[in-house]
C-alpha positions, 0 to 999 in steps of 0.5 A: 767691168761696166753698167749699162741702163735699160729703157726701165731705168734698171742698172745692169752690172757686167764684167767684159774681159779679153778680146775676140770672138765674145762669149757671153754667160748667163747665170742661174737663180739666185747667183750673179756674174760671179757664178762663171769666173772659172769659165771666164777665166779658161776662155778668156786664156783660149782667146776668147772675149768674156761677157757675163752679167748680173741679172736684174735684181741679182748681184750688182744689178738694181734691186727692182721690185718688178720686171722678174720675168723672162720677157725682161732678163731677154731684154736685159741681155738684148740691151748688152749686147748691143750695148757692147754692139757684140757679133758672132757671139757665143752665148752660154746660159745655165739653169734660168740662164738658159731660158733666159738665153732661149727666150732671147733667140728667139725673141730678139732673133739670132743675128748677132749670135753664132751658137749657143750652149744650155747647161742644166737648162730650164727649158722647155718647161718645169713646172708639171701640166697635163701637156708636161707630165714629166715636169715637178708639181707646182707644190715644189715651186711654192715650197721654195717661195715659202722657205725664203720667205720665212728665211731666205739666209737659212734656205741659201745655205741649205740648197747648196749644202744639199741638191745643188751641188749633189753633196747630198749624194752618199761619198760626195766631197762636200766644199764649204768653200763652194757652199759660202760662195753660193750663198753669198752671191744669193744674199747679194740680190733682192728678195723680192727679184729672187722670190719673183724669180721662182715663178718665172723660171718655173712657169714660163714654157721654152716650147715655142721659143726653142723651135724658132732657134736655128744656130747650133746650141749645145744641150747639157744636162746630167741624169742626176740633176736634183734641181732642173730633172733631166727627164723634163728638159735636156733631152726634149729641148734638144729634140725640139731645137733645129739644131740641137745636140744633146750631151748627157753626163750620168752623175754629176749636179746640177752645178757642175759648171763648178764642180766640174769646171774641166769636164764642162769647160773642155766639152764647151770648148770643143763645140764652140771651135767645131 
C-alpha cells in the first residue's frame, strides 16, 4: 500500500501486492480500491501484480472539492502507473471505473497497456441525447443528486439494498454483509467528489475515446443490469473498439464482480492468458 501526489497536489491512495504481469483495477462510483479485494485477491494467487487505487475524493484518497471529472480520474491513474513505472499492464475498470479506464487509453495512449477489461461500463455514454435514444433521461442523474444531497447515509444503503446487487430481484438472496460493505466504503469518500461524480459518469461521452483503443479490451455486461442498462453500453462499446469482445451474461447485477466473483474472475482469467 502507498500514496502518490498528483500535479494538483491530490493524495492518491493505492494497494500494489504481489509480482508479474500488473493488473490494475479501477473502481466504480461511490466505492474505493476495497471494492476489488475478491479479484486482487484471486489474481494475485495466478501470479499476477495487483494494483488498485482509490479515486480522488473516494476511499482513502483526498477529499478535493474540484477535479471530479474524467480528464482528471484518467490523469489519476496516468500518474500511478508511471509512478509504479508499470508495462505490459492489464487494466480492469467496472462501472465509471471503465470510463475512467477508456478515457485513459485513449488519452494517455496505450503503450504501457497490453489489454483491457470493461465490466458493467459506462461508456459510450448514459445519459439519453438525440444522438443516444437508448440512454436514461437526465431526470434519473438529478434524482441521484437529489437523494444524496438530502441524505447521502440513507441513500447508500438503499441502492445496495436494491439495483446494485439485483436484490431487488423476485427470489434474490439478499447479503447484509455486501450491503454494509457498499455502504461503508461510500461513506469513506467526500459528498461533494460523489455528488460531482454523477455528472461526470453520466454525461461524458466514451464515443471518440473507444475508437481511438486498439489493445484487445474485454466487454462485460449483464441483460439485467439496472444500473448502467445493457442496451446502451456493452454492446455498442464493443462495436465501436478495434478490438473489442463482447461477454454477455443474462441475469446477473450490475455488481457482480461481487456477487459473482468466480464467474467474473474465471472469465477475466481466461481472456487475460488468451
Amino acid at each position: 500500500m502507498g500514496t502518490i501526489t498528483t500535479s494538483d497536489g491530490t493524495e492518491i491512495f493505492y494497494k500494489d501486492w504481489g509480482e508479474g504481469q500488473p493488473i490494475v483495477f479501477s473502481h466504480g462510483w461511490p466505492l474505493s480500491a476495497d471494492d476489488w479485494d475478491t479479484q486482487l485477491l484471486f489474481f494475485l494467487q495466478h501470479g499476477y501484480r495487483v494494483i488498485a487505487h482509490d479515486r480522488r475524493g473516494h476511499g482513502r484518497s483526498t477529499q478535493t472539492a474540484d477535479g471530479h471529472d474524467m480528464d482528471h480520474y484518467a490523469d489519476d491513474l496516468a500518474a500511478v502507473v508511471e509512478h509504479l513505472d508499470l508495462h505490459d499492464a492489464i487494466h480492469v475498470g467496472h462501472s465509471t471505473g471503465g470510463g475512467e479506464v477508456t478515457h485513459y487509453l485513449a488519452r494517455h495512449g496505450e503503450s504501457r497497456a497490453a489489454k483491457a477489461a470493461l465490466l458493467c461500463a459506462v461508456p459510450p455514454l448514459m445519459v439519453k441525447t438525440d444522438a443516444n435514444p437508448d440512454g436514461l433521461p437526465k431526470e434519473v442523474f438529478d434524482d441521484l443528486q437529489a437523494q444524496l444531497a438530502a441524505n447521502r447515509s440513507e441513500f447508500y444503503r438503499a441502492l445496495p439494498s436494491g439495483p446494485f446487487y439485483g436484490f431487488n430481484r423476485p427470489g434474490a438472496e439478499s447479503s447484509e454483509a455486501v450491503i454494509a460493505n457498499w455502504w461503508r466504503q461510500g461513506m469513506m469518500g467526500g459528498a461533494k467528489a460523489h455528488y460531482d461524480g454523477i455528472v461526470a459518469f453520466s454525461q461524458t461521452d466514451f464515443t471518440e475515446d473507444l475508437k481511438k483503443i486498439s489493445i484487445p479490451v474485454l466487454v462485460m455486461h449483464s441483460e439485467d443490469d439496472q444500473i448502467v442498462p445493457y442496451v446502451a453500453s456493452g454492446p455498442r462499446s464493443a462495436e465501436l473498439l478495434k478490438n473489442g469482445i463482447l461477454k454477455t451474461y443474462k441475469d446477473l447485477p450490475h455488481g457482480m464482480p461481487t456477487t459473482h466473483a468466480d464467474v467474473v474472475n474465471a472469465d477475466l482469467l481466461e481472456f487475460i492468458q488468451s
